[in-house]
Residue, then its C-alpha position, 0 to 999 in steps of 0.5 A: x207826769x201829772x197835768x199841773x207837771x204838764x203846765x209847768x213843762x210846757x211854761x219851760x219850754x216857751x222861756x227856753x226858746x230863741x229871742x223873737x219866737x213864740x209859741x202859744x196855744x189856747x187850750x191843752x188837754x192830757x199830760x205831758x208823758x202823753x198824749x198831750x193834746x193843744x188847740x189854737x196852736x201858733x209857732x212864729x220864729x225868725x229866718x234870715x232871708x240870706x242864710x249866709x248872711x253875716x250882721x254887723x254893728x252897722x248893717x242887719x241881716x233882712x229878715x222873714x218869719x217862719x209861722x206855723x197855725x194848727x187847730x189841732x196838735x197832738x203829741x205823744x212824747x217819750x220824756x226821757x230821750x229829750x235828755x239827750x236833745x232828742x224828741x221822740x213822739x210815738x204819735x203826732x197829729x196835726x189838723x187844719x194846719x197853715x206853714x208860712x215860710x220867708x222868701x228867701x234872697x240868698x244870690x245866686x251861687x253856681x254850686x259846688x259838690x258835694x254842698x249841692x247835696x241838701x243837708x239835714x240839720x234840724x235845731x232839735x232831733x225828732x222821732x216819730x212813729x206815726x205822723x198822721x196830717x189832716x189838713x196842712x197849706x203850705x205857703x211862702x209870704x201868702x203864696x200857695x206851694x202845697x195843700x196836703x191833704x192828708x198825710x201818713x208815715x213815720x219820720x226820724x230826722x237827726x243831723x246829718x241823717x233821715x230815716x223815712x218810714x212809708x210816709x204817703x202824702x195826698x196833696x194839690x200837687x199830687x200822691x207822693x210816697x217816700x221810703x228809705x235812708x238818707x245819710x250825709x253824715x255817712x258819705x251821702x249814703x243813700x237808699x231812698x224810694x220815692x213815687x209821686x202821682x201828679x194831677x193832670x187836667x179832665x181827660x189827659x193820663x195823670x204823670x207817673x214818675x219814680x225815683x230810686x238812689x242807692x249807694x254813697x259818693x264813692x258807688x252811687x245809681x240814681x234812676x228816674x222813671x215813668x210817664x208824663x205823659x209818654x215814658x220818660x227814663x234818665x239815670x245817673x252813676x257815680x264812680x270814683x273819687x268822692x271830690x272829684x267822681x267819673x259820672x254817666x247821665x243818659x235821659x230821654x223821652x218822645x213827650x215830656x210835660x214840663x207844665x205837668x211836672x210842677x204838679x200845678x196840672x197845666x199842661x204845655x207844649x210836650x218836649x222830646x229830647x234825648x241827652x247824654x252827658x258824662x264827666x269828671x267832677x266839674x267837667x262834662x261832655x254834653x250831647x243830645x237833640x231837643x223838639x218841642x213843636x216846631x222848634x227842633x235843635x241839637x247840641x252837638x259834642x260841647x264841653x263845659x266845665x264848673x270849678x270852684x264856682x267859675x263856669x267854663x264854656x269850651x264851648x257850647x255848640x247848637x245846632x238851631x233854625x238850620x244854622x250853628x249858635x257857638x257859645x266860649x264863655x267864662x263866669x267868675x262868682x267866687x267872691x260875690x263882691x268881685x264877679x265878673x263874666x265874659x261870654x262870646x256867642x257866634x251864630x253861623x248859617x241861621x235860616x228862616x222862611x216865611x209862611x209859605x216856605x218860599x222867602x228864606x232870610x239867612x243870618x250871621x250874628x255876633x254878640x258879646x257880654x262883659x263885666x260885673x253884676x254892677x256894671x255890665x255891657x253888652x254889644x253885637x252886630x249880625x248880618x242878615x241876607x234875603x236874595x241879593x240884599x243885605x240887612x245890618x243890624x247893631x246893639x250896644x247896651x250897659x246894664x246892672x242887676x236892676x236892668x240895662x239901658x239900650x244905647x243903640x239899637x240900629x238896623x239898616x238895609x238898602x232902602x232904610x234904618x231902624x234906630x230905638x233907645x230905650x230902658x228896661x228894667x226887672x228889679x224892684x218890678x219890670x218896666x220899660x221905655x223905649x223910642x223908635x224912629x222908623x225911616x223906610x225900614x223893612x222888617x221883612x228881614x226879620x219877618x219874612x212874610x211883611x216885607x216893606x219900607x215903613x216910616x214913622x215913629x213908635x214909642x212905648x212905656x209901661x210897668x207891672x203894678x205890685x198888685x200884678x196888673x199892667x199899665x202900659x201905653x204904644x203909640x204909632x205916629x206918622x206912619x207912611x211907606x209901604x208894607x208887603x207891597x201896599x202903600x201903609x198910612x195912619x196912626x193909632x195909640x192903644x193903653x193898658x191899665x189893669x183891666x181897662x182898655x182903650x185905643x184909636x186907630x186910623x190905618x190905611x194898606x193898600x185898598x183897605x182902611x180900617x178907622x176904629x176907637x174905642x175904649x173898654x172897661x165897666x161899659x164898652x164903646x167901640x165904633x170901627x168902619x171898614x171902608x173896605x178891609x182886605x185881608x190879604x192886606x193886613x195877613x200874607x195867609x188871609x185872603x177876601x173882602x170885608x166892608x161895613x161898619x160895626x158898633x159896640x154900645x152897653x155894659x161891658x158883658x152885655x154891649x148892644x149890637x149895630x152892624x152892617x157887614x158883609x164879607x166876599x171870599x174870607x179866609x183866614x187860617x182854618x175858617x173860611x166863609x166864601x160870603x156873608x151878611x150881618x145886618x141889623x141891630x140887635x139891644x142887649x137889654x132895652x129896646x127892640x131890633x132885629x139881626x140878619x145872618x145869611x152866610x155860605x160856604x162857612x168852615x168854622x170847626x163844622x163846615x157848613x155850605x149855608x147858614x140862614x138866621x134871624x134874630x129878633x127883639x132884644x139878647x134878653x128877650x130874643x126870637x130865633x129861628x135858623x137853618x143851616x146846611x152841610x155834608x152832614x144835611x139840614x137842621x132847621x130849629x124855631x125858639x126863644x130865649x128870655x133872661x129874668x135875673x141871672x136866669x135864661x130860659x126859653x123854649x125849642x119850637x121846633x127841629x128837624x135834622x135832614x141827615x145827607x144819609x139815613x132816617x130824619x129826625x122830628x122834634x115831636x113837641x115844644x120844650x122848655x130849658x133854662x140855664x143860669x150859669x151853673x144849672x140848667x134844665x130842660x124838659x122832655x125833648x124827643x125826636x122820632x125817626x122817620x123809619x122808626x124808634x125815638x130819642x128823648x132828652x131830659x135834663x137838671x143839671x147839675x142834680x140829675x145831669x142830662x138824660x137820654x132814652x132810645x125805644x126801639x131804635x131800629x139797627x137799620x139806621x145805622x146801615x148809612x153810616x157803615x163802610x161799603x163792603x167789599x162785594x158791593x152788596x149792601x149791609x142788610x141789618x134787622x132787629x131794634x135796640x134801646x138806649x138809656x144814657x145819663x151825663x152829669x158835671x164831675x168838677x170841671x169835667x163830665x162822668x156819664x154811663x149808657x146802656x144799649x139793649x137789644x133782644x136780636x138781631x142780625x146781618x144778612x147778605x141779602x133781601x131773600x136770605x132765610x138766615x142771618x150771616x151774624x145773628x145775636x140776642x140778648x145784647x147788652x153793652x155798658x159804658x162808664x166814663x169820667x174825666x179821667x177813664x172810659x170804661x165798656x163791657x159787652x155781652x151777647x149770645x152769638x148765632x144761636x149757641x155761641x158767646x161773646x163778651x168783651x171789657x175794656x178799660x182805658x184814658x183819653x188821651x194817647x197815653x193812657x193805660x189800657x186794659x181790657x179782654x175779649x172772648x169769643x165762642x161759637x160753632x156758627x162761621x156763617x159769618x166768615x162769608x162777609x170777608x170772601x164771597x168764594x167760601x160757602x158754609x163754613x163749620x167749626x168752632x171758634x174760641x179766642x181769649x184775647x186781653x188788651x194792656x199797654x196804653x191807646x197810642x202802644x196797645x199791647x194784645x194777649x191771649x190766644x184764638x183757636x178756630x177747629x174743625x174747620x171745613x167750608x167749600x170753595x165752589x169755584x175751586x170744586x174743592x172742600x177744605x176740612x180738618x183745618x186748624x189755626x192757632x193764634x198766639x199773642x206776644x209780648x213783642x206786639x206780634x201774634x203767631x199763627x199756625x194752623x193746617x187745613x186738608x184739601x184732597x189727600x194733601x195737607x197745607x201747613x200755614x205758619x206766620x205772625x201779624x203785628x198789629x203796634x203799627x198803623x200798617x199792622x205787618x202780616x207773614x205768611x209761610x205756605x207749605x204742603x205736599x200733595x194739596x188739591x188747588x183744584x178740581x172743576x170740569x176745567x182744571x184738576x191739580x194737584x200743588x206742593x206749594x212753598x210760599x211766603x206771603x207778605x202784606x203791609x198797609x199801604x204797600x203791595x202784596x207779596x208774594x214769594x217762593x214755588x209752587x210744584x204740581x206733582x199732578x194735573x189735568x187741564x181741560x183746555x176747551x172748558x177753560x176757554x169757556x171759564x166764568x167769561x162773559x157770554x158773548x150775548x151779552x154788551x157790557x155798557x157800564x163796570x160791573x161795580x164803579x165803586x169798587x176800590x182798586x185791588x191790591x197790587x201785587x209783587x209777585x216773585x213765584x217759581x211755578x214746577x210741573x211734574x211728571x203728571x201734567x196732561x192737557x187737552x183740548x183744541x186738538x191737543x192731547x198731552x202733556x206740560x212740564x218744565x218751570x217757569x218763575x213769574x216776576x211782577x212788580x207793581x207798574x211794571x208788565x209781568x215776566x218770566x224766566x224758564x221753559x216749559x215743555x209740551x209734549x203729545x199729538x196735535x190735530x190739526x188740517x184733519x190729521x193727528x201730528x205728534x209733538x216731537x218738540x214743544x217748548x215755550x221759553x221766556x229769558x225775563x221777557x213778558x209773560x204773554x209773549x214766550x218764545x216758541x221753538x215746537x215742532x209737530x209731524x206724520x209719517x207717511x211711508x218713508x216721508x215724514x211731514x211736519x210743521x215748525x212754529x218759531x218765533x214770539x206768540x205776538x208774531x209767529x212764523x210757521x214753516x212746513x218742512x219734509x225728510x227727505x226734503x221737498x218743497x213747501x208744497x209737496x211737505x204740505x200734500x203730505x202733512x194734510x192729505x197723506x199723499x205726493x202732490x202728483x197724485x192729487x186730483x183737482x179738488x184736493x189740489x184747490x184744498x191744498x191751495x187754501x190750507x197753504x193760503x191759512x198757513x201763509x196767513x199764520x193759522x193752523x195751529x194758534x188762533x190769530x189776532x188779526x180780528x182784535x187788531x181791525x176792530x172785528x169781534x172774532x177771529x180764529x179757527x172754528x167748526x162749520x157742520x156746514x163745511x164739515x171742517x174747520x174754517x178762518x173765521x172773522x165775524x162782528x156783533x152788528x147790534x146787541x142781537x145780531x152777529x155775522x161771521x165769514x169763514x173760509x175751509x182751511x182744506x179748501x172746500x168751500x165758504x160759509x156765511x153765518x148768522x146768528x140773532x139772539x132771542x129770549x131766555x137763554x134761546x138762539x136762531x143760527x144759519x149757515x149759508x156754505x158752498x156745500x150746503x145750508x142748514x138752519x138751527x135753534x139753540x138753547x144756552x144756560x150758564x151755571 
């Protein structure tokens, strides 16, 4: 068609269209077959406001305008479907487009289905291929809905059906992509995705939401899914009868963003709840919880029902402020001249309480709303209880659909009443007037922490101009009473007009008067006196003492300050100052004065035990100089700050920053800033350590942004700020790192990046160590952020051969994504000695690969870690363990599975367990099995296990350990475990080895402990062996116990001769480890008599008995225990002997060591050698200073006393007498402990 044709075409088009719409354009290029090309183009066709809206001769319909602007339109048209009534575009481009559309004043209807279902009903069909929006404000009579920003797809739209190719739209409310088939035509069937990417403010993870519907009216899944920000899922079936279908609709989510939803990126309070509902057609089944902050309900099993536009309440149950609020109701709205409704709402058991939990009020309520749209009223009466007293409280009010008038609002109780009367209405524009006469009521029953009986009159009016701002004025009369206990007198008014205020107030409560009037609008005047103010008085969580005066002189922004305050103790909330002083009056512009601050104890967000400062001349022309003090330490700072136009600048004199650990920090020369409102610099600024290294700042915002460089920053100053180890021993760092950052403004938020550098470094465990545990060179970390991600990358050779690098890549808040990986490779396991300081030089190679996903709040690890050839020793264990490897497997679950093995001896230990890590107390379970595993090989103790363990530990909880432990094989040396790793006895512990040390673990222990076969022992006279089993019981605050026996078996010597063990058990019955009960029995032959002696009885209190066979008496059984023969044939001196072995025994030595030192406070006690006797003796003896030891002992054959002297020297050496009735002797020894 040619371009005359095009003209002619489009003047037909324009004459064809409805009365009262318009469509002009000021320029056109191509023809009409295509493309055709329009400039200036604007469309204006008129809307009914009310769709259902039918005109008569005497009455219109209200009517809107739809109007459409575009700079630019292309189109591409086929020519021969418009035959048909159908528009066909192989292309349409619009750009910088305006679509205004009419407010719509449709009433209210409930709806009805399947019409709640939108319909697609276009005037003319329309098909196009490609739709390509560059630029497209979509409003409603000047309100901003959406800004389209681009958009791309292809559209085919008929009535009754939409077919939506691929179409991606980029707009102010978000990325939204739609694809699929929408059919009302056909049953409503349907087969439509849509994804839609909603903004969110700097910082927060931006809401992720889907949708997918499939199936018609009869079969229909709807599912709904994402985040916004935590996950949120709902679902919807449909089955069965296409008028009247069985349904099924679950939805939850732990934090939902309603504010987010709307795409207008404010955020609120996120809602967690968890709904389900189901039904047939109109009637539903509700159920489900809702929380959103402190508010928390739950609707209980509540049915409703919506038939024919009438909504049936059957009833609704909710269970909120730990009470039940029942609604029965009925809303009629089929004819919308003849509505009506009629609900009944019911609360029981509503409890409230104060702030500090311990005032409670209860309330019972009825209330009932009846009538039409036209003409409706509403009544209610509840009765609220605080202790014994009882609060009434009644409401009558009539209303129509502009608002309601409060006949009567009353509430009485014991010592008072409340009566009000007012107006409020919401169409054409909210407004209210109301009246309130107080005469000793206490509005302690509604909130619970003002208690009182308070007289006076308030009285309030106001409205919302069309422009959107307020003009509302209160004012409080005669005021008198009492409230929370303080005598309450005054008056104030206060008025609102726009953005004006003004007000005047004279108050009394209790000791504080607060007389202040003002008025603030282009200038400001504010006059208030504390005389004084206690803010326990005016707040039930306030607390301390303001008095002075405050004046407010100037320009609205830029007042002139007199003040003279002073606070003692205040605390409100969070902040806190336990005093302060402001004195001085400082000009905002004109002028010259000076302003005080000296304040301690501050908490306000940064607690801060002083705060010293002056302020000097004018705000605009101002000299500071400040100090301030905390847990953090001392920062002293000297500048100025001058204002010349819209532009301030001054300079940074001088800083100092004292930190309470680690290097100070000196600003090593003035610098410049300045700042207008929107950029700023500031000149080189740097501060040098006093241990080294240098931090500079420069900046130009917003240009270049904020720029910081470190040199030779040493490692060292970060040894304050890291945790204690373990072992006590402090972190021992070396090596320097540089540092470049920049930050710079990205909207109303920051994006920055930082590098740190470092050529080596490392830990060492100690001053004298030649090597580093952790050494590194050619470090390098990177790091990104903006206002929606943070992003780091790592890298660095580890111990000389090995390598680590890392990535991660995550959000701001809990919810954002997270992605990331680590890995690791080295040959250098020095380092595993930080973590026990019982292994030394461990070898072997470690290999991990581990990768982060989920989100911050549910991190989600994979990969693997492989440690291999592993082998360290254990030199307190005498044993090396070798062969070892561990495996490390992540899971999807959130836990990692574990398996490994490791040879000590000739046995092997298999580990194999999994460690979670989704939760703070990160859950580890061990499985320990092996056979034939060496624990142990020392002078002291050789042992041979075959342990069956489980292990498990959870944050915060004890240790436990489970399972049974068999020693096939052992030899325990009893002497040299005697000696063990305790503390010599020259040495006098006056303090902890380590105060700071945490408390261990506890344990819960449940162990079965099975000797086997070849468990000797030997020591103190003792050779033989230990079987038997015993299962140890310890739970944490309880003493440990045991259920078991086991078996000692082998010769004793003991009183000078070798005794066979003919029974030897230790048995306990769930009693204390350390007390069993002993049943041993050991005996000599000599000739047809034998001997022996019998332990019974607990270890705390053993008796000891010495029998014969043939039977004899005590003391002829003991002649031939000790000496071998009948007592007739003992000489005097071996009588004497006797005598003092039956004295050692009565007093229960011989064969255990007594505890009758410890008990009378002596420093040793028991059974020794004396080389001056020649046998052993009872020995008692205490530590007489730090150096000097005495002990007395006695024969235990009876041959005499002996007095022992010992004084420590130097290094190790020692002089020791022995003063005997046989003898003296005198020697020096030299001791040294490995």
């Amino acid at each position: 068609m040619t371009i005359g044709g095009r003209d002619v075409l489009l003047r037909q088009i324009v004459a064809r269209l409805p009365a009262g719409t318009e469509l002009t354009w000021s320029s056109a290029q191509g023809p009409a077959s295509g493309p055709l090309v329009l400039h200036g183009v604007h469309f204006s066709m008129p809307r009914q406001r009310d769709p259902d809206c039918t005109p008569t001769p005497t009455a219109s319909c209200a009517m809107g305008r739809i109007v459409f602007d575009a700079k630019t339109v292309v189109l591409d048209p086929a020519i021969r479907p418009l035959l048909g009534k159908r528009l066909r575009l192989d292309a349409l481009d619009v750009t910088e487009a305006t679509l205004d559309l009419p407010r719509n004043d449709k009433p209210f209807e409930l709806p009805t289905w399947p019409d709640v279902l939108p319909d697609i009903a276009p005037p003319l069909a329309l098909q196009s291929d490609a739709i390509r929006i560059d630029g497209l404000k979509v409003v409603q009579e000047g309100e901003a809905l959406i800004d389209i920003r681009r958009a791309r797809g292809g559209l085919d739209a008929a009535p009754g059906s939409l077919h939506i190719e691929h179409l991606a739209v980029d707009s102010d409310r978000g990325r939204i992509n739609l694809h699929g088939d929408y059919l009302p035509r056909e049953n409503f069937r349907s087969d439509l995705l849509a994804t839609a990417v909603l903004p969110a403010p700097a910082g927060q993870t931006a809401p992720r939401i889907g949708l997918l519907a499939r199936g018609d009216l009869s079969r229909m899944d709807v599912a709904v899914g994402g985040r916004a920000p935590a996950p949120l899922r709902a679902t919807l079936t449909l089955r069965g009868d296409e008028d009247a279908p069985r349904w099924l609709l679950h939805a939850n989510s732990e934090a939902l963003d309603l504010g987010l939803l709307t795409g207008s990126g404010e955020t609120s309070t996120p809602l967690a709840f968890n709904l389900t509902a189901d039904g047939i057609g109109g009637n539903a089944n509700l159920r489900g919880t809702v929380t959103q902050g402190d508010f928390a309900a739950t609707l209980q099993p509540s049915k409703l029902a919506l038939d024919d536009k009438v909504l049936r309440l059957q009833p609704l149950v909710l269970d909120v402020f730990d009470g039940r609020v029942t609604t029965n109701g009925t809303a009629d709205l089929r004819d919308p001249k003849a509505s009506s409704l009629k609900f009944a709402v019911n609360a029981r058991g509503l409890r409230w309480h104060g702030a500090d939990g311990k005032t409670m009020v209860g309330g019972d309520a009825d209330f009932g709303i009846a009538g039409k749209p036209e003409h409706w009223a509403a009544i209610g009466e509840a009765t609220l209880q605080r202790g014994k007293d009882t609060a009434n409280v009644v409401f009558d009010g009539i209303g129509d659909r502009a608002g309601v008038r409060v006949r009567k609002l009353q509430a009485t109780m014991p010592q008072g009443r409340l009566d009000a009367t007012g107006n409020l209405a919401w169409t054409p524009a909210l407004a209210w007037k109301a009246n309130a006469t107080l005469a000793g009521f206490d509005p302690g029953y509604f909130v619970p922490d003002w208690p009182g009986a308070i007289n006076g009159r308030i009285a309030s009016d106001g409205k919302l101009r069309d422009n959107g701002t307020l003009l509302a004025h209160v004012e409080a009369r005669e005021l008198g009473g009492k409230l929370r206990g303080r005598a309450l007198g005054g008056r104030g008014t206060f008025d609102i007009d726009g953005d004006n205020y003004s007000g005047d107030v004279a108050l009394s409560l209790g000791a504080s008067r607060i007389d202040a009037r003002g008025k603030i609008a282009s200038n400001i005047e504010v006059d208030a006196n504390l005389t004084p103010l206690q803010l326990n008085d005016l707040l039930p969580d306030g607390r301390g003492l303001v008095r002075g005066t405050l004046r407010l002189r100037g320009a609205r922004n830029a007042p002139d300050v007199d003040a003279d305050l002073r606070g003692d103790g205040v605390a409100f909330g969070e902040y806190r100052a336990d005093r302060f002083v402001a004195k001085g009056r400082l000009p905002w512009r004109n002028g010259s004065g000076a302003l005080a601050i000296d304040a301690q104890g501050l908490q306000l967000g940064l607690p801060l035990s002083a705060l010293h400062a002056n302020l000097r001349g004018a705000v605009e022309r101002l000299q500071f100089d400040a100090e301030a003090n905390s847990d953090l330490g001392a920062l002293a700072l000297r500048g100025n700050a001058d204002k010349q136009g819209a532009r301030w600048q001054g300079a940074l004199a001088a800083l100092q920053f004292d930190p309470a650990r680690g290097a100070a920090w000196t600003l090593q020369q003035p610098a410049r800033w300045s700042w207008d409102g929107n950029s700023g610099a500031l000149s080189r600024a740097c501060l040098r350590s006093n241990a080294g290294g240098e931090l500079c700042a420069d900046a130009d915002w917003p240009r270049r942004g904020l720029n910081l460089q470190g040199a030779q920053l040493p490692l060292a100053l970060l040894v304050p700020y890291l945790p204690e180890r373990e072992d006590g021993r402090p972190w021992l760092l070396n090596g320097n790192a540089d540092l470049v950052a920049r930050i710079a403004p990205a909207g109303n938020a920051w994006r920055g990046s930082a590098t740190i550098t470092s050529a080596s470094g490392g830990l060492r465990n100690s001053a004298r160590s030649r090597r580093d545990l952790i050494g590194y060179r050619d470090l390098k970390l990177d790091a990104a952020f903006d206002p929606q991600r943070v992003t780091a990358t790592l890298g660095a050779v580890f111990n000389d051969d090995g390598r680590i690098d890392a990535r991660i890549a995550t959000g701001w808040d809990d919810y954002a994504p997270l992605s990331g990986e680590v890995k690791v490779n080295t040959d250098e396991l020095t380092w595993m000695e930080l973590f026990s300081p019982d292994i030394v030089e461990p070898t072997g190679r470690l290999e991990a690969d581990l990768r982060l996903a989920g989100t911050r709040a549910a991190p989600a690890i994979g990969g693997e870690g492989h440690l291999q050839d592993f082998a360290t020793e254990l030199p307190a264990l005498g044993i090396a363990l070798r062969e070892g490897d561990v495996r490390l497997q992540a899971q999807a679950d959130g836990n990692a599975r574990i398996v490994g093995r490791v040879r000590s001896g000739d046995g092997t230990l298999d580990v194999d367990g999994t460690l979670g890590w989704r939760n703070q107390d990160t859950p580890l379970v061990l499985n320990l099995r092996g056979e034939n595993v060496l624990v142990a090989e020392t002078r002291q103790l050789r042992a041979v296990a075959n342990p069956d363990v489980v292990v498990r530990y959870r944050a915060g909880q004890p240790l436990q350990v489970s399972g049974t432990v068999t020693v096939p094989e052992a030899d325990i040396n009893l002497e040299r475990l005697d000696e063990g790793v305790s503390t010599s006895d020259d040495v006098v512990v006056l303090d902890p080895v380590d105060p700071k040390r945490s408390t261990p673990n506890t344990l819960d222990l449940d162990l079965a402990l099975v000797m086997g076969k070849d468990v000797n022992i030997k020591g103190f006279g003792l050779t033989g062996t230990l079987g038997g089993s015993l299962r140890v019981r310890a739970v944490p605050g309880r003493e440990m116990r045991g259920t078991g026996a086991l078996d000692v078996g082998g010769r004793y010597t003991a009183y000078g001769q070798r005794l066979q063990i003919t029974r030897g058990r230790l048995l306990w019955s769930n009693t204390p480890v350390g007390d069993p009960l002993l049943d041993i029995r050991a005996e000599r032959e000599v000739g047809e008599v034998t001997a022996g002696i019998r332990v019974e009885g607990r270890a705390s209190a053993p008796r000891a008995t010495v029998y014969s066979d043939p039977a004899k008496t005590e003391s002829e059984a003991l002649a031939y225990l000790t000496l071998g023969r009948p007592l007739s044939s003992l000489s005097g001196d071996e009588a004497r002997q006797l005598g003092a072995a039956k004295s050692a025994l009565n007093a229960g030595t011989g064969l255990l060591a007594a505890e009758l030192g410890s008990r009378i406070g002596l420093d040793d006690a028991g059974v020794v050698e004396s080389r001056a006797l020649g046998s052993d003796v009872l020995s008692v003896g205490k530590y007489l200073s730090p150096k000097l030891y005495v002990g007395y002992g006695v024969s235990l054959l009876g041959t005499g006393q002996v007095l022992m002297l010992k004084y420590l020297l130097r290094k190790g050496f020692d002089i020791q007498i022995e003063s005997s009735t046989v003898e003296n002797r005198a020697s020096v020894n030299w001791r040294k402990e490995k």
